[in-house]
MIBA-62738 format. One line per 8 residues: for each residue x, y, z of C-alpha. Coordinates in nm, 3 decimals, padded with zeros to 5 digits. Layout:
<recs>
X,Y,Z  ... $
</recs>
This chain:
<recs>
-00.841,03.937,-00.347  -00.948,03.570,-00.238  -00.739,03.388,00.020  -00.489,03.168,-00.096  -00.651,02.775,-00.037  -00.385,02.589,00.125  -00.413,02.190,00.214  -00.480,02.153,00.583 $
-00.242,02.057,00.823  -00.482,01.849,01.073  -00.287,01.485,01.036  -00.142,01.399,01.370  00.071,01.117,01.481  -00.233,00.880,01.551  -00.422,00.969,01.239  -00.109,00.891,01.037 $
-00.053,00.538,01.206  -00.387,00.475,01.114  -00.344,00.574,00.746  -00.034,00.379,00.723  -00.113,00.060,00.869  -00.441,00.070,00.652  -00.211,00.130,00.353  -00.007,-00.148,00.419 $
-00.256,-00.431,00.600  -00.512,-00.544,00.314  -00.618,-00.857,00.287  -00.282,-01.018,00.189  -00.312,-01.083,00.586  -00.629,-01.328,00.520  -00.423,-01.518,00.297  -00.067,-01.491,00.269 $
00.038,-01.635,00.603  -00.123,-01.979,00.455  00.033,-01.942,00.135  00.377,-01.880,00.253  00.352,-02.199,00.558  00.248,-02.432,00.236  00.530,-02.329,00.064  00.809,-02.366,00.344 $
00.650,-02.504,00.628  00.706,-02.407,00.976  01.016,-02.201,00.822  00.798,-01.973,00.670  00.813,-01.753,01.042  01.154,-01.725,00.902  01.032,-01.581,00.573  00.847,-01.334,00.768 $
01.063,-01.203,01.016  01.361,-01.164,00.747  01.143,-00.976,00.525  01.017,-00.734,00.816  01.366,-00.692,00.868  01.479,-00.618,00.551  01.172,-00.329,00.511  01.304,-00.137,00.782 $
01.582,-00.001,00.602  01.344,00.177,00.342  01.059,00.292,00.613  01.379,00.459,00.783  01.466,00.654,00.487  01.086,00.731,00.407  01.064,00.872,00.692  01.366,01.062,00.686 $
01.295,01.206,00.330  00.907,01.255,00.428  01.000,01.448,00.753  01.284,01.683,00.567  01.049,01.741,00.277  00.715,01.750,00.393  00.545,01.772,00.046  00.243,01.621,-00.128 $
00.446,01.513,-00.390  00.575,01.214,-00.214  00.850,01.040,-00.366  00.838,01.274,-00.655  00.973,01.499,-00.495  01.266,01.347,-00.401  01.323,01.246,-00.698  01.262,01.606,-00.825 $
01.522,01.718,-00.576  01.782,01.470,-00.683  01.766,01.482,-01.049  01.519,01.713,-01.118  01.161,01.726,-01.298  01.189,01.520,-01.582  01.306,01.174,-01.372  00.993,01.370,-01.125 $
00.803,01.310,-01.391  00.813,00.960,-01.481  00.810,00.867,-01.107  00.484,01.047,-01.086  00.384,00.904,-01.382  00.439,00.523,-01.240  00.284,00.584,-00.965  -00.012,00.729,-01.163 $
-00.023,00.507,-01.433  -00.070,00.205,-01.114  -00.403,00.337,-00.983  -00.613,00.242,-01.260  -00.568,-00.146,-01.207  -00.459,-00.153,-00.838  -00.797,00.035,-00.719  -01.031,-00.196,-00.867 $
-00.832,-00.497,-00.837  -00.817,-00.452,-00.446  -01.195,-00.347,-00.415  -01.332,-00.652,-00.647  -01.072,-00.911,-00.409  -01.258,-00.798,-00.102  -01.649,-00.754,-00.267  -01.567,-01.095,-00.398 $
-01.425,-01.206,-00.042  -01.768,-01.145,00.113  -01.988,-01.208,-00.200  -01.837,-01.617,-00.181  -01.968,-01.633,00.168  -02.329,-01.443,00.109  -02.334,-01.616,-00.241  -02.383,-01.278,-00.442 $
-02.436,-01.326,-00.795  -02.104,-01.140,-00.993  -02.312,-00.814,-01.088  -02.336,-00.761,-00.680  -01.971,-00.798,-00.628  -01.905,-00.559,-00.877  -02.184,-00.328,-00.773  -02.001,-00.407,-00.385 $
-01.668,-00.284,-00.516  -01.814,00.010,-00.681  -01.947,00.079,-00.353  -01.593,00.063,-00.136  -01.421,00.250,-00.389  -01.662,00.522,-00.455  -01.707,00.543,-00.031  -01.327,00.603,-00.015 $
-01.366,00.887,-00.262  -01.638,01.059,-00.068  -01.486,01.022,00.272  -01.176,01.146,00.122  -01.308,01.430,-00.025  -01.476,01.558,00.309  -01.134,01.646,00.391  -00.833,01.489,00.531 $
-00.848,01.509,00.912  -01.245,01.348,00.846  -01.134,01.105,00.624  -00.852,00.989,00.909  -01.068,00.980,01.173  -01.264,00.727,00.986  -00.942,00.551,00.887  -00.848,00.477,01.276 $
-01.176,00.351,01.376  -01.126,00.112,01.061  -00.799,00.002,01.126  -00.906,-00.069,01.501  -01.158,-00.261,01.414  -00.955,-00.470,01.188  -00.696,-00.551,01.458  -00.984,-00.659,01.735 $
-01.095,-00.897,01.504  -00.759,-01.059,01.413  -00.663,-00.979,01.786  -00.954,-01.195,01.929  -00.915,-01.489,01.621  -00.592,-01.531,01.742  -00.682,-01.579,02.068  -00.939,-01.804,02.007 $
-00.685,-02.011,01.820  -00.381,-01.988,02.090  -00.558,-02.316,02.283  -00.493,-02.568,01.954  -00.105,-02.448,01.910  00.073,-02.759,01.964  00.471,-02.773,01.972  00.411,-03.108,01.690 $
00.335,-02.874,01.443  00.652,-02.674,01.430  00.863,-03.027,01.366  00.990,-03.114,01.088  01.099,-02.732,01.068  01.243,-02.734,00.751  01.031,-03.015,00.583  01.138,-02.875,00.214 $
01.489,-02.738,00.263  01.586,-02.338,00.238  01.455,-02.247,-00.084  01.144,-02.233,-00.017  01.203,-01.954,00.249  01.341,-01.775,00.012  01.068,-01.834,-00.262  00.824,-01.768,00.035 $
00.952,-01.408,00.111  00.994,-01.315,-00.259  00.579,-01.352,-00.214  00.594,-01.182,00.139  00.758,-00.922,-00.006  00.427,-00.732,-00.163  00.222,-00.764,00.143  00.485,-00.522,00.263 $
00.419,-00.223,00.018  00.253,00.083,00.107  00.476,00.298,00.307  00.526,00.544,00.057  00.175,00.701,00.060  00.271,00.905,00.404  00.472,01.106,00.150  00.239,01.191,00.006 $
00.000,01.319,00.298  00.325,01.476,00.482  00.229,01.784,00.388  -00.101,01.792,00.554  00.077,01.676,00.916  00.051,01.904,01.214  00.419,01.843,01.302  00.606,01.628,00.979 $
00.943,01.652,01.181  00.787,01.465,01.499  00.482,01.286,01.388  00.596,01.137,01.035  00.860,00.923,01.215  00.634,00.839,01.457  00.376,00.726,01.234  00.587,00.524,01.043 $
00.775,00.377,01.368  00.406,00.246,01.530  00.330,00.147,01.206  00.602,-00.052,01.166  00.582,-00.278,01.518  00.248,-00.321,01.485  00.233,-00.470,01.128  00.527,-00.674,01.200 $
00.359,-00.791,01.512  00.054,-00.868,01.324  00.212,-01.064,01.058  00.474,-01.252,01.297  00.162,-01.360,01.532  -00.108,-01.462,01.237  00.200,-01.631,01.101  00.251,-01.831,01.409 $
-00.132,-01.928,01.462  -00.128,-02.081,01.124  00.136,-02.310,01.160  00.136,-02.364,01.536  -00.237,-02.494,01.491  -00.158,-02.670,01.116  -00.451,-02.530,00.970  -00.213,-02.441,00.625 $
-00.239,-02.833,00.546  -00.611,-02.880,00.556  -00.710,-02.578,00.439  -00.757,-02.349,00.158  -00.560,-02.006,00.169  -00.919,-01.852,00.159  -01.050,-02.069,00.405  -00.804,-02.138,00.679 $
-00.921,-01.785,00.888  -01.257,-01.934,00.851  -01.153,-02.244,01.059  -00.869,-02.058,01.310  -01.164,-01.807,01.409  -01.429,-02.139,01.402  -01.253,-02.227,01.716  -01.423,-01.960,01.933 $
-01.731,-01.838,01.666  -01.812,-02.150,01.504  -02.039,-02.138,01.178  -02.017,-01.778,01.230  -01.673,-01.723,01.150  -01.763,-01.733,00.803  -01.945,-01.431,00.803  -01.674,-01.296,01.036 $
-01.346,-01.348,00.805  -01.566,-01.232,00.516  -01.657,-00.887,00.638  -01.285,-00.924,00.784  -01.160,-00.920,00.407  -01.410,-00.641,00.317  -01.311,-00.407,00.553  -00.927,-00.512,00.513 $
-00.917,-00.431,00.134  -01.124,-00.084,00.227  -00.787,00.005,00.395  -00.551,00.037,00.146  -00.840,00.193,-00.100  -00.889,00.476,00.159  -00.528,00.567,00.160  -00.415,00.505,-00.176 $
-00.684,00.785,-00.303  -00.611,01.011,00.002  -00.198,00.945,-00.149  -00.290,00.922,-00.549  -00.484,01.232,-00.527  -00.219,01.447,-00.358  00.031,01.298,-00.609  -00.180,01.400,-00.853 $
-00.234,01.808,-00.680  00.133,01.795,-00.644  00.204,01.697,-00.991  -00.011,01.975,-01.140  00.158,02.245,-00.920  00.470,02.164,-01.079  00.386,02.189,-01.440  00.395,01.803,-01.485 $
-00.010,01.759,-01.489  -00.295,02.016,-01.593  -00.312,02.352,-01.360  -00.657,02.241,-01.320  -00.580,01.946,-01.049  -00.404,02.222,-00.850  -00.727,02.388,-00.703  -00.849,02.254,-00.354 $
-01.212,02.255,-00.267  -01.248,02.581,-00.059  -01.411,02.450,00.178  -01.262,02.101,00.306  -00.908,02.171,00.176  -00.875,01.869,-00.057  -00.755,01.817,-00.415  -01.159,01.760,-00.505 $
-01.079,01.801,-00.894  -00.808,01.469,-00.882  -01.093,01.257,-00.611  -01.387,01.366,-00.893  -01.187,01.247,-01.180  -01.072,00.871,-01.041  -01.398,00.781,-00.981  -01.526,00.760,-01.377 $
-01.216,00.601,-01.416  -01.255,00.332,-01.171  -01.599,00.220,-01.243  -01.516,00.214,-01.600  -01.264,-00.076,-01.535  -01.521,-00.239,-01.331  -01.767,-00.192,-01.565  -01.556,-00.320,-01.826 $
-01.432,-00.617,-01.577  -01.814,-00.745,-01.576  -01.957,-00.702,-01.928  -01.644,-00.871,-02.055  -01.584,-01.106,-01.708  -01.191,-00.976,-01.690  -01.013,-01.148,-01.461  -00.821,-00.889,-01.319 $
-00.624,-01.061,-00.969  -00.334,-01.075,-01.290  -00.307,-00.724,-01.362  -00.191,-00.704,-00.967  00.183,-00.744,-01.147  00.190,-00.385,-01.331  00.129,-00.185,-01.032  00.379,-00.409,-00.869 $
00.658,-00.338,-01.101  00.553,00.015,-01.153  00.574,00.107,-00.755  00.919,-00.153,-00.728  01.094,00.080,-01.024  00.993,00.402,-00.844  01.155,00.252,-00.533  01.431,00.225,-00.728 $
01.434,00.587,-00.849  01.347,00.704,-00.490  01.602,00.518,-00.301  01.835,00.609,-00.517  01.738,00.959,-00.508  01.770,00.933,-00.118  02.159,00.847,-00.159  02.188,01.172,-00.310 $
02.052,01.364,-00.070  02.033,01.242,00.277  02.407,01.283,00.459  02.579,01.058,00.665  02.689,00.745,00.639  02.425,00.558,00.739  02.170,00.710,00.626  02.303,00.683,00.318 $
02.392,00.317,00.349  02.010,00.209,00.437  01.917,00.379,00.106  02.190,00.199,-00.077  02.014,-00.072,00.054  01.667,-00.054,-00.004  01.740,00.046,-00.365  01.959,-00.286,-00.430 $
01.658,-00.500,-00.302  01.389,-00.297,-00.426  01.659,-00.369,-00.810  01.699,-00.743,-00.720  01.335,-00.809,-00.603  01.199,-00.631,-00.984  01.441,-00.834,-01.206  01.184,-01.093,-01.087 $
00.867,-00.982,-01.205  00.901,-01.118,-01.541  00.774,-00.956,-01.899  00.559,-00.655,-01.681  00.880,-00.483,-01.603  00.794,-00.395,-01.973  00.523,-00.149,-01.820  00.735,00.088,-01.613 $
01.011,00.095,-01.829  00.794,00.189,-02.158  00.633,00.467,-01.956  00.994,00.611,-01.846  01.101,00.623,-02.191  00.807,00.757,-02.357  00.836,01.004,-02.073  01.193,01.057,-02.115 $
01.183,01.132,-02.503  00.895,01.370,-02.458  01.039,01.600,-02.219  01.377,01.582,-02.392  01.225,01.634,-02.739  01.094,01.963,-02.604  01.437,02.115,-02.579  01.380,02.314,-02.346 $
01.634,02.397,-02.003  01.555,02.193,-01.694  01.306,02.368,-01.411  01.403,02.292,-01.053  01.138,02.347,-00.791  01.268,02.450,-00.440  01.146,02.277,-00.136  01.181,02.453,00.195 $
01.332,02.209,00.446  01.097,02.280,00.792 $
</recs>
């Protein structure tokens, strides 16, 4: 009789750092810093510290859920646990029914980040985010502990460069720049973190690789504690740069990292901040398959997806059948993105409102199950802002909530009693 292939528990506390900050810091960090300081001004450091703020409350209870259930599954599962496999379902489902146009999306914003500096024709950017996406996949399927490896030495190079651009910069800060503070009232802050507010998703995906941590208990808090001050710090201190130095009102959102790293590389900052935004939207690509393909493993061993995702390579311990299958599926939508010249930076909204609503269903699932007052009160939280935060993405809350319902009425037409999976708390 064949040994029983197990996923391998080789994540440590490092490893998942890594993973998460690379989940959460894409290229939104090239950009969104101007963005928000031409919307608000000088108050848009507000917009950015109040929105760190207000993500701390559902990091907390990620990592509380993540450490008591260590479980590929992810926020599945506590939704599973709550209210059992059929609301599992559709959160699995949402999550699932994301990849397609997030994937692409992210790899063809950073192919087409460095192809406007090299001036690559659009069948090279394409072929460029074929070539991200499809590296992600490979690393990933070598196995876990390879694939984070590679994700720290990514994630470290990221923050030299953004490190040393900021540095560069700290000479031009003048204390003029921060006056008038306010220059268009309070709204805008609040418009500007509304925005903010996306560059902050991503958390969720240590869920998903909990199960393969050498210690969840210990090292998923951890993780998602480092994590946390170091994206925060990154965001507060680009944030700064920007308006301290005013590059937000003479330059383009693409091109004002150009000119704050000009100030120490000159004409070779281009080439800089482009293979900056390459390697930034790698990131979240190399995590979100790691995450999406355990979903998708976790999903399968549960009945909800075909027992054929449930087999792990025997070799390198990873959910190879899931990795195989994204990858047709992936170039197909850029395929389809060039021969029809999609513009697909719009299709950003579904997997927005798809991962917001299973926020929603995962917070709330956490006030079910996590005791104590406080903890329960931070996941009261989370899911009112995660509730007030989707009311605002317009007609593509249409998306998630077609997908629960066809869900929904499938499993319920089936008539058949409810299946609870047990989770053993380590």
């Amino acid at each position: 009789m064949s040994k029983e292939v197990t996923l391998k528990r080789s994540i440590t506390w490092v490893q998942g750092s890594a993973m998460t900050i690379g989940g959460v810091l894409g290229a939104g960090i090239l950009v969104l810093p101007t963005i928000a300081a031409s919307m608000a001004g000088p108050a848009s450091l507000i917009s950015w510290l109040l929105t760190g703020l207000l993500s701390l409350p559902m990091i907390i209870v990620i990592g509380m859920m993540s450490s008591k259930f260590p479980d590929s599954g992810g926020l599945a599962t506590y939704v599973r646990t709550a209210y059992g496999s059929s609301a599992s379902q559709i959160t699995g489902l949402l999550m699932l029914t994301a990849m397609p146009f997030g994937m692409p999306v992210t790899a063809l914003i950073g192919a087409n980040y460095l192809g406007s500096v090299l001036g690559w024709s659009q069948g090279t950017v394409h072929a460029a985010a074929a070539i991200l996406i499809l590296t992600a996949i490979t690393l990933n399927y070598r196995g876990i502990e390879f694939s984070s490896k590679t994700q720290v030495g990514v994630v470290s190079s990221i923050l030299f460069i953004l490190t040393f651009a900021v540095l560069s910069a700290l000479p031009n800060i003048t204390p003029t720049a921060f006056a008038p503070f306010l220059p268009h009232g309070w709204l805008p802050v609040g418009e500007a973190m509304s925005l903010i507010f996306f560059a902050y998703m991503g958390w969720e995906m240590i869920g998903n690789l909990s199960e393969e941590f050498k210690n969840p208990r210990k090292d998923l808090p951890i993780s998602l504690a480092v994590s946390a001050i170091v994206i925060n710090a990154v965001y507060l201190v680009v944030a700064f740069v920007i308006v301290g130095t005013n590059i937000y009102q003479s330059d383009s959102p693409l091109t004002a990292m150009v000119t704050l790293t000009a100030y120490r590389w000159g004409d070779n900052a281009k080439v800089l901040v482009a293979i900056l935004g390459f390697i930034a939207c790698y990131c979240p690509l190399h995590t979100f398959i790691a995450g999406f393909s355990r979903l998708v493993y976790a999903q399968s061993r549960c009945g909800s997806l075909p027992v054929y995702f449930s087999r792990l390579h025997p070799r390198y311990q990873t959910p190879h059948k899931a990795l195989l299958t994204f990858a047709p599926i992936y170039l197909v939508i850029l395929l389809l993105s060039y021969t029809l010249s999609w513009d697909l930076k719009p299709l950003i909204n579904i997997p927005s409102a798809n991962f917001l609503a299973v926020y929603i269903l995962s917070m709330s699932a956490a006030t079910r199950i996590l005791t104590g007052k406080l903890a329960k009160g931070l996941a009261l939280l989370s899911t009112m802002l995660s509730l007030t935060i989707f009311m605002f993405s317009g007609w593509f809350i249409l998306f998630p909530i077609t997908v629960a319902l066809i869900i929904y009425y499938q499993h319920h037409s089936k008539k058949r009693p409810e299946q609870h999976v047990s989770h053993k708390v380590e």
